[in-house]
PDB file of N, H, CA, C and O in Angstrom:
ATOM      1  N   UNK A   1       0.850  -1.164   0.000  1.00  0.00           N
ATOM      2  CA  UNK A   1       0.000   0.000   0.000  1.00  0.00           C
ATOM      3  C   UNK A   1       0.900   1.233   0.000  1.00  0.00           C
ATOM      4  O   UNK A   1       1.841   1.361   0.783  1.00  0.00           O
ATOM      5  N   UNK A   2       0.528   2.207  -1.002  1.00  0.00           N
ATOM      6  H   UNK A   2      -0.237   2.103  -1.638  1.00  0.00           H
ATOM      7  CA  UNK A   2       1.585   3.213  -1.024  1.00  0.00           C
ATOM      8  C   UNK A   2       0.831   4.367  -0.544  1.00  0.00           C
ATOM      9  O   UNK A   2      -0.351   4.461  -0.875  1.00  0.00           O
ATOM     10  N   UNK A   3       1.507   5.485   0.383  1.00  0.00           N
ATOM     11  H   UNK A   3       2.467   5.409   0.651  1.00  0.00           H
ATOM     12  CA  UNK A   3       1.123   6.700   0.415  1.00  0.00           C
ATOM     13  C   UNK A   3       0.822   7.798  -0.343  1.00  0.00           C
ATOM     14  O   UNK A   3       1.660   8.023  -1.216  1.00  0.00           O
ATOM     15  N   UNK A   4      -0.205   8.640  -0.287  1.00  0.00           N
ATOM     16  H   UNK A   4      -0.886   8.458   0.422  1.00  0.00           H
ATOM     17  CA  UNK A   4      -0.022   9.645  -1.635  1.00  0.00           C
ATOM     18  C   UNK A   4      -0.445  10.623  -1.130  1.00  0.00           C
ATOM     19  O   UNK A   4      -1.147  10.410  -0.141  1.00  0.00           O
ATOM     20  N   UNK A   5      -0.277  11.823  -1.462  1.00  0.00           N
ATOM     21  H   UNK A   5       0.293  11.996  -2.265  1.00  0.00           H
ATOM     22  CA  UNK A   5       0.264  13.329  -0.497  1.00  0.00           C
ATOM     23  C   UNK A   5      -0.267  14.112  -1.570  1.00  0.00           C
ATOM     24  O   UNK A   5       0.438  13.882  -2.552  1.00  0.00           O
ATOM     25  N   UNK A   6      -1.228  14.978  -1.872  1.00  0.00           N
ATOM     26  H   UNK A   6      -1.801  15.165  -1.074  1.00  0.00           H
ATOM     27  CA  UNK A   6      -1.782  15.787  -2.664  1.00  0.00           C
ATOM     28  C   UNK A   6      -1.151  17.200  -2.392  1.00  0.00           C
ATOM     29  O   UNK A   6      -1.339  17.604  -1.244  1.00  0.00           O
ATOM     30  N   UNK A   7      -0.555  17.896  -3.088  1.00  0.00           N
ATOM     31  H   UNK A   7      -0.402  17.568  -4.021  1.00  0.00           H
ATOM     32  CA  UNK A   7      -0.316  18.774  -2.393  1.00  0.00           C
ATOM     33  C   UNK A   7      -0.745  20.173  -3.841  1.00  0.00           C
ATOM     34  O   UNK A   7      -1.207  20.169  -4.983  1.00  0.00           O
ATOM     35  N   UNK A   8      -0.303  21.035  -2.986  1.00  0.00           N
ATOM     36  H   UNK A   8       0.072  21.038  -2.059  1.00  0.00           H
ATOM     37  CA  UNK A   8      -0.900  22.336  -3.560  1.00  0.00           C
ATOM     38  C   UNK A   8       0.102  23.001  -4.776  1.00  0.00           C
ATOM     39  O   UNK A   8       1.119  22.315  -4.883  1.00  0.00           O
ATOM     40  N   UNK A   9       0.085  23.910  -5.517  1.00  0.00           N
ATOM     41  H   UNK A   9      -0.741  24.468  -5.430  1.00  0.00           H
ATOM     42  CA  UNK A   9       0.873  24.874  -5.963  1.00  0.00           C
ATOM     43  C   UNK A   9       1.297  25.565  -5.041  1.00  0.00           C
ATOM     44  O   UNK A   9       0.741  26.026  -4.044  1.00  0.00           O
ATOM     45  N   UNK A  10       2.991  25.657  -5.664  1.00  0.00           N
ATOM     46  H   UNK A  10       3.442  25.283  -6.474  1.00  0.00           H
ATOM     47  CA  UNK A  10       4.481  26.669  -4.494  1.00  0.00           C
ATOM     48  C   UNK A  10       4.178  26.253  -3.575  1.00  0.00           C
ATOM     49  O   UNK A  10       4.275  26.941  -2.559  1.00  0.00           O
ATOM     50  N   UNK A  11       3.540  24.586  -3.499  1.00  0.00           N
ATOM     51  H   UNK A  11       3.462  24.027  -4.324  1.00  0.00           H
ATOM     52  CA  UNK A  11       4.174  23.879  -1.627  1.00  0.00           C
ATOM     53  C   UNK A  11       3.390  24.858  -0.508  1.00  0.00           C
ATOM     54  O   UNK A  11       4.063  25.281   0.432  1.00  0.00           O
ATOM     55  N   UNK A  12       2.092  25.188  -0.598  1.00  0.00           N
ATOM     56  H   UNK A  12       1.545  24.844  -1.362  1.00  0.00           H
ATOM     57  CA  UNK A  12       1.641  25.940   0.154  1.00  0.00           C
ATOM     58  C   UNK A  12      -0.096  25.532   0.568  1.00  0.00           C
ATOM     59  O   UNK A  12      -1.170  25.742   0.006  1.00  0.00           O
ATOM     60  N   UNK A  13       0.190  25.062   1.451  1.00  0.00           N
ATOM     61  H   UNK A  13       1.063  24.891   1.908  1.00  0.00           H
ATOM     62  CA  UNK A  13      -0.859  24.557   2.181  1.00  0.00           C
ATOM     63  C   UNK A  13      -2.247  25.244   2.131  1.00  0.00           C
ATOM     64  O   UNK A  13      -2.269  26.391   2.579  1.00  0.00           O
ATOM     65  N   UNK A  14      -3.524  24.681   1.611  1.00  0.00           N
ATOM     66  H   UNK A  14      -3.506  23.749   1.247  1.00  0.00           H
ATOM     67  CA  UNK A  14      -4.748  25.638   1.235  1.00  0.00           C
ATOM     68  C   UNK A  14      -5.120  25.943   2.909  1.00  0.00           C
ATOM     69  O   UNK A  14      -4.741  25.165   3.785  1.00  0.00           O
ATOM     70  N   UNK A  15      -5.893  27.153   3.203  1.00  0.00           N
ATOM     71  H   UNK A  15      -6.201  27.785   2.491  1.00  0.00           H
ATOM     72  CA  UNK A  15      -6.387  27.491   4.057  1.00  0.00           C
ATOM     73  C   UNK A  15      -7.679  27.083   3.624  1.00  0.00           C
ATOM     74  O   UNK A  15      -8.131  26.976   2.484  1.00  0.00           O
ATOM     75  N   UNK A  16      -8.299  26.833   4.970  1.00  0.00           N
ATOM     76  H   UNK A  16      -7.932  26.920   5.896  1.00  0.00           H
ATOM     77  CA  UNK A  16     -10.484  26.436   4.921  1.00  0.00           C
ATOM     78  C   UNK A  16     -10.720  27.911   5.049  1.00  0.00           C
ATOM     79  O   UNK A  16      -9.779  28.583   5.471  1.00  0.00           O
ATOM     80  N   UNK A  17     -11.715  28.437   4.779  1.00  0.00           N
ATOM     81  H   UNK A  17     -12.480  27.891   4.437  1.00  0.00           H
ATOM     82  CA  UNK A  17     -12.391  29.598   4.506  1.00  0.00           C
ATOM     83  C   UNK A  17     -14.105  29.119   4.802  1.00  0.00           C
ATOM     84  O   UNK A  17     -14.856  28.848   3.865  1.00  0.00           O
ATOM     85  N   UNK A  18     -14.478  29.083   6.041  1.00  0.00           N
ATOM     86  H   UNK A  18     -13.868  29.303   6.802  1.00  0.00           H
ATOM     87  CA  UNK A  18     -16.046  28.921   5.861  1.00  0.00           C
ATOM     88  C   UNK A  18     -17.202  29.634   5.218  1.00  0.00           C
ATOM     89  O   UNK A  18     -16.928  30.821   5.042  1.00  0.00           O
ATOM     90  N   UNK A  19     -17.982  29.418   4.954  1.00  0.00           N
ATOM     91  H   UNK A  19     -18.206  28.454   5.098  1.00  0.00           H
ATOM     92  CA  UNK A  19     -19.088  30.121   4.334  1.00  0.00           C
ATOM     93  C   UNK A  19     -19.608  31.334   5.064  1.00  0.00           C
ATOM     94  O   UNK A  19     -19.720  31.000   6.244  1.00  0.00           O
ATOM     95  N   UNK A  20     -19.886  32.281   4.943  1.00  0.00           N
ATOM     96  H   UNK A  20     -19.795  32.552   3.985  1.00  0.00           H
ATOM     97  CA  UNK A  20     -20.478  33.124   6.268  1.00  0.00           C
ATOM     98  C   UNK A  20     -22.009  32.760   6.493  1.00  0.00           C
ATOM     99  O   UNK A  20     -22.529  33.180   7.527  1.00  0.00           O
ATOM    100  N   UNK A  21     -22.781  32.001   5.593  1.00  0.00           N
ATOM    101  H   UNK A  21     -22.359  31.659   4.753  1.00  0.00           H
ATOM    102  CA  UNK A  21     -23.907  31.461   6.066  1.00  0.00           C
ATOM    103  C   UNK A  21     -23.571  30.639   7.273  1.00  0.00           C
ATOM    104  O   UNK A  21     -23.736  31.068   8.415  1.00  0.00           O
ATOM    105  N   UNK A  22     -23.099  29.459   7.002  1.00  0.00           N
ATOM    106  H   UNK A  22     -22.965  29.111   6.074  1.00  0.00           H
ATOM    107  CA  UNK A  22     -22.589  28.877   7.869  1.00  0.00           C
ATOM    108  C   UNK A  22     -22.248  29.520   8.948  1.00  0.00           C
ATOM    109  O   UNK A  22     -23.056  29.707   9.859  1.00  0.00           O
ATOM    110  N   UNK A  23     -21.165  29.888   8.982  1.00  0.00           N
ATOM    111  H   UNK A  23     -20.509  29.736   8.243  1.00  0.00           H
ATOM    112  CA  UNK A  23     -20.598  30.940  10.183  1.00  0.00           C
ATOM    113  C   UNK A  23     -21.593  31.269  11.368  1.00  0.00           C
ATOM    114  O   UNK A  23     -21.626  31.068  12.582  1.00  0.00           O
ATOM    115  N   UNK A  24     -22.439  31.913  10.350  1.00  0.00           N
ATOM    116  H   UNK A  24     -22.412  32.076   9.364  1.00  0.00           H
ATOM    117  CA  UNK A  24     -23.632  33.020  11.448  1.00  0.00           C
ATOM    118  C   UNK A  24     -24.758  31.430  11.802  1.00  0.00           C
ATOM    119  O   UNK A  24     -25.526  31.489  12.762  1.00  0.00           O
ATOM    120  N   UNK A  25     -24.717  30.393  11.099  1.00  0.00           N
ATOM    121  H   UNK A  25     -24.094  30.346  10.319  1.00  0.00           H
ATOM    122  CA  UNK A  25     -25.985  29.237  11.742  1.00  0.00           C
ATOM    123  C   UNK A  25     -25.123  28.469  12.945  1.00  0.00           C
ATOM    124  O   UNK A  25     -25.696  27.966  13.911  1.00  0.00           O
ATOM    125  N   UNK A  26     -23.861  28.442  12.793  1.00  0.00           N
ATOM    126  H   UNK A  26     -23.395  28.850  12.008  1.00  0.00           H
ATOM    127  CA  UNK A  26     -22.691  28.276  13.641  1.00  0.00           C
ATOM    128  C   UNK A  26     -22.616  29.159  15.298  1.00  0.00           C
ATOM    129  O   UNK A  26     -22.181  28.781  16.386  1.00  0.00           O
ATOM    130  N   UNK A  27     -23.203  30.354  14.892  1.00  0.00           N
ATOM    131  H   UNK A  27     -23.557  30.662  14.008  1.00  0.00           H
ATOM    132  CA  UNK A  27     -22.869  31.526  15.903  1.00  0.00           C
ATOM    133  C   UNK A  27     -24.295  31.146  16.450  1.00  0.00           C
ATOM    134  O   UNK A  27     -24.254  30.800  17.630  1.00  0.00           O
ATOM    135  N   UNK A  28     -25.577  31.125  15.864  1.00  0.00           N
ATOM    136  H   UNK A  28     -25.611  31.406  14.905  1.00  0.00           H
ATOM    137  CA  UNK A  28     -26.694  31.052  16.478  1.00  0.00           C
ATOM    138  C   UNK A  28     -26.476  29.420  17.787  1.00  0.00           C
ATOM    139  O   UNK A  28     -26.626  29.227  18.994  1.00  0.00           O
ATOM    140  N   UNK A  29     -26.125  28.745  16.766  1.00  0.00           N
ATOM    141  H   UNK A  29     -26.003  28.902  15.786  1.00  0.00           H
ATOM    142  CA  UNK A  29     -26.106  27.311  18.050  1.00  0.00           C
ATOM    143  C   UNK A  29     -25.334  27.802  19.082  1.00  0.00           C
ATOM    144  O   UNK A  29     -25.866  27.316  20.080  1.00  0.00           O
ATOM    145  N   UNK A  30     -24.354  28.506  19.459  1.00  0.00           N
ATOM    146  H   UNK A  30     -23.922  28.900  18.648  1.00  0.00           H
ATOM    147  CA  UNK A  30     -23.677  28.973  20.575  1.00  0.00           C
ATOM    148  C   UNK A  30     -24.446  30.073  21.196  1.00  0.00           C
ATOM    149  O   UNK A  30     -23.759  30.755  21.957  1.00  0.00           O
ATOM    150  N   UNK A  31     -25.801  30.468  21.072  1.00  0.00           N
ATOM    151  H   UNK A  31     -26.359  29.913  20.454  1.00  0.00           H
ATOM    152  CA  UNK A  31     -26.262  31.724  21.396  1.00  0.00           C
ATOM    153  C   UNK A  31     -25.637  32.992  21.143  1.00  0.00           C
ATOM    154  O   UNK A  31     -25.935  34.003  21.778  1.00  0.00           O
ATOM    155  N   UNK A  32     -24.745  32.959  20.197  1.00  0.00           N
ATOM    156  H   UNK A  32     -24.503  32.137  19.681  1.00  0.00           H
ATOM    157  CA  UNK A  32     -24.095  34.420  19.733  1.00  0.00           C
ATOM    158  C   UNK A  32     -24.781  35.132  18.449  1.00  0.00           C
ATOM    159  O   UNK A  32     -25.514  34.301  17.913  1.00  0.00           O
ATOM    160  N   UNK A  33     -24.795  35.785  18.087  1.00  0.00           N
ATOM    161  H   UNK A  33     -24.199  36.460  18.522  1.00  0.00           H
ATOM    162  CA  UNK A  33     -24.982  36.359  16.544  1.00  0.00           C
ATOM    163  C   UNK A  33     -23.993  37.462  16.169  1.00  0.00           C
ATOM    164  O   UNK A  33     -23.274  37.873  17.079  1.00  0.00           O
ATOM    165  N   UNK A  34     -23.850  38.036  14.864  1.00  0.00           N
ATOM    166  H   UNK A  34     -24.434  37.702  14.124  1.00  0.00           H
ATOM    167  CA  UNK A  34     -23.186  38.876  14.599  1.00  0.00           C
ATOM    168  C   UNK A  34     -23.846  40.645  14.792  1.00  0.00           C
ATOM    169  O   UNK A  34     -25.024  40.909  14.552  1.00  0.00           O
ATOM    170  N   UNK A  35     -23.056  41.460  15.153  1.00  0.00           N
ATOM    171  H   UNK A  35     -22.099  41.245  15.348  1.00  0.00           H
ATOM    172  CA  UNK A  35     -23.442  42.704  15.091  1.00  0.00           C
ATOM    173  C   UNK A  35     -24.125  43.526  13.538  1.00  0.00           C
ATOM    174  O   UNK A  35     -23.627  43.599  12.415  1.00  0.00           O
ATOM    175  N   UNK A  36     -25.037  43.895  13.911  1.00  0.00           N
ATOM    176  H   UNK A  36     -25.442  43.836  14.823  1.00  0.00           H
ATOM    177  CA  UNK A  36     -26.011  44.644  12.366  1.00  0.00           C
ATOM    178  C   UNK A  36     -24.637  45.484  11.794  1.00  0.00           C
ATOM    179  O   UNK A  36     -24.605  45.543  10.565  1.00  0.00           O
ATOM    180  N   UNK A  37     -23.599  46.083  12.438  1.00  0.00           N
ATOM    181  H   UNK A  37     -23.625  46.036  13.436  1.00  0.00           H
ATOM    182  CA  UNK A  37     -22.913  46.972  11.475  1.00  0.00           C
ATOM    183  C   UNK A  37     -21.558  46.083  10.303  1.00  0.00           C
ATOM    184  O   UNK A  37     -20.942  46.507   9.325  1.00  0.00           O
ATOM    185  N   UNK A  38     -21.548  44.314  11.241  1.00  0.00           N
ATOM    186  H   UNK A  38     -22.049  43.970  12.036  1.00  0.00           H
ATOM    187  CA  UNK A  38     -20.946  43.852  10.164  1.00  0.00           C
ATOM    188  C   UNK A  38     -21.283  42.618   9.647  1.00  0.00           C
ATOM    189  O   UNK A  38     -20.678  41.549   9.723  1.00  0.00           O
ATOM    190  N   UNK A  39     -22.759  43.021   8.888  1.00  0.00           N
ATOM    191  H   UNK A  39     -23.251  43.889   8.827  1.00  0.00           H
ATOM    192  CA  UNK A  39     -23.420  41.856   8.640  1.00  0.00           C
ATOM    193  C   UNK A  39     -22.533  41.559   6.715  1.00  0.00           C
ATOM    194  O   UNK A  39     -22.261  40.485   6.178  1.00  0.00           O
ATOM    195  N   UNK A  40     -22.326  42.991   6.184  1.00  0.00           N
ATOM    196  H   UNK A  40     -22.547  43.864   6.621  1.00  0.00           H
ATOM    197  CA  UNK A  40     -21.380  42.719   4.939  1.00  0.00           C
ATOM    198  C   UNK A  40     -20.043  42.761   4.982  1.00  0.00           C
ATOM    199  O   UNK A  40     -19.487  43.341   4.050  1.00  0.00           O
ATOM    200  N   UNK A  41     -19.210  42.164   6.063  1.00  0.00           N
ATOM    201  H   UNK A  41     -19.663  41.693   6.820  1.00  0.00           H
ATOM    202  CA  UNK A  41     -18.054  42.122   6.091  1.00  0.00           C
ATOM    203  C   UNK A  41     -18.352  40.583   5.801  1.00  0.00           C
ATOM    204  O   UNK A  41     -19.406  39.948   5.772  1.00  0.00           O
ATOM    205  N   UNK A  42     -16.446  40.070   5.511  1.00  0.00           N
ATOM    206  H   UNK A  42     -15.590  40.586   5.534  1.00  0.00           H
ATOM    207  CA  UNK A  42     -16.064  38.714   5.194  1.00  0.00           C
ATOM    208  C   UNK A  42     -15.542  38.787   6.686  1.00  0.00           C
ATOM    209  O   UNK A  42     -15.269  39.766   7.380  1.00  0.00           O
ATOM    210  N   UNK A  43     -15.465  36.688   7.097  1.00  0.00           N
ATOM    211  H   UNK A  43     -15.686  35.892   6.533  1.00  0.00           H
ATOM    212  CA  UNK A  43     -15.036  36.451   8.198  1.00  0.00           C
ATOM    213  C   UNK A  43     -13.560  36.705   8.456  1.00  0.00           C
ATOM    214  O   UNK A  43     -13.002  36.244   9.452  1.00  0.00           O
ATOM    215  N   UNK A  44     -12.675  37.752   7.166  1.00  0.00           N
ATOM    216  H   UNK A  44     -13.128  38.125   6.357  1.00  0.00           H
ATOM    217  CA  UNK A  44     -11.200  37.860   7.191  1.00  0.00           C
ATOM    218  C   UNK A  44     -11.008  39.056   7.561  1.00  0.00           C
ATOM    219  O   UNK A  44     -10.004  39.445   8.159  1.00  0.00           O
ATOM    220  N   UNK A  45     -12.358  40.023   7.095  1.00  0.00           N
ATOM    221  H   UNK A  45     -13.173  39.707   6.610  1.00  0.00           H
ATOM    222  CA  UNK A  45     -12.445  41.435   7.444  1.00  0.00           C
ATOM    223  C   UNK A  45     -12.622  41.279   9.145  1.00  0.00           C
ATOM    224  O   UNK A  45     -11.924  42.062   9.788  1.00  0.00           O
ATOM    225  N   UNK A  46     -13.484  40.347   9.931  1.00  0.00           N
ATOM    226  H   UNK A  46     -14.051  39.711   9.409  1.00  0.00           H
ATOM    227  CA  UNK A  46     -13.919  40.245  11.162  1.00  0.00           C
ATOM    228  C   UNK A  46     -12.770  39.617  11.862  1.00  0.00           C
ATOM    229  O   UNK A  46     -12.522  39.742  13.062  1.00  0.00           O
ATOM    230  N   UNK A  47     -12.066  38.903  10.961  1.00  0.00           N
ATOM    231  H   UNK A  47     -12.267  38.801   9.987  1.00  0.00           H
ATOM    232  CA  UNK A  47     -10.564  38.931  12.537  1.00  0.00           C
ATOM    233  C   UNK A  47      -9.834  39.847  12.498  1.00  0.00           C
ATOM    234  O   UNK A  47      -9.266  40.150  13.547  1.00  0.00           O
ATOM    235  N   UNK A  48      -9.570  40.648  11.251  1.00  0.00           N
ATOM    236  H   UNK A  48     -10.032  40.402  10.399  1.00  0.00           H
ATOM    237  CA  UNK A  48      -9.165  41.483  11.531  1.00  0.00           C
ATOM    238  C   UNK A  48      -9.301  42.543  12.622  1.00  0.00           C
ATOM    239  O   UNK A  48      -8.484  42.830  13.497  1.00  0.00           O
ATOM    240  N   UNK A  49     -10.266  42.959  12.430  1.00  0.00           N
ATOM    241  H   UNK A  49     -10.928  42.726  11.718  1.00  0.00           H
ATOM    242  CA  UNK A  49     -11.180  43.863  13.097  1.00  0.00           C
ATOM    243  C   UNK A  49     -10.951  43.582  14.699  1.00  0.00           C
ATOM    244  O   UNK A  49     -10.739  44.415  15.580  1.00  0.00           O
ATOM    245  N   UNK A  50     -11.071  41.967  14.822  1.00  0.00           N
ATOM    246  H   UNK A  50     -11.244  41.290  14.106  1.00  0.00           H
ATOM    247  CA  UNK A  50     -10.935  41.844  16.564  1.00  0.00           C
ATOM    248  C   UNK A  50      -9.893  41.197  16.795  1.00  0.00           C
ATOM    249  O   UNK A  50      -9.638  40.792  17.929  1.00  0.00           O
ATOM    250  N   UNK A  51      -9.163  41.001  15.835  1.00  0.00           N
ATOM    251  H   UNK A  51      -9.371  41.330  14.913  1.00  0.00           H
ATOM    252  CA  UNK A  51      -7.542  40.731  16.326  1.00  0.00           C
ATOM    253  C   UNK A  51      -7.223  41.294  17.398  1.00  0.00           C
ATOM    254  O   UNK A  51      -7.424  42.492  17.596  1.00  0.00           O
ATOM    255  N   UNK A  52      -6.502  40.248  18.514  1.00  0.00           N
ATOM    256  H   UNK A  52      -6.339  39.275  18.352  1.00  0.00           H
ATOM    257  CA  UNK A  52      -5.962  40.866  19.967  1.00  0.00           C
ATOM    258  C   UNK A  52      -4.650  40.677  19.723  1.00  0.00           C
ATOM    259  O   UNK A  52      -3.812  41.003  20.565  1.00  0.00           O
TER     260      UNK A  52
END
């Protein structure tokens, strides 16, 4: 049985990117939701934003 390793272009590992539907049906099961002023941001704009 041989191993096989898919890998990406320039050796660079894909990042997951969730859906923001998802995201926010994600946030509701935890009792959270998102704030009305960033309901059209992306979830890359929103770490930004609360990056500590």
């Amino acid at each position: 049985m041989s191993n096989t390793v898919s890998k990406t272009t320039n050796g660079h590992k894909a990042k997951f990117t969730p859906n923001m539907g998802n995201f926010k049906v994600s946030l509701s099961y935890e009792g959270l939701s998102l704030k009305k002023s960033s309901d059209n941001q992306t979830i890359a704009d929103l770490k930004r934003k609360y990056a500590k």
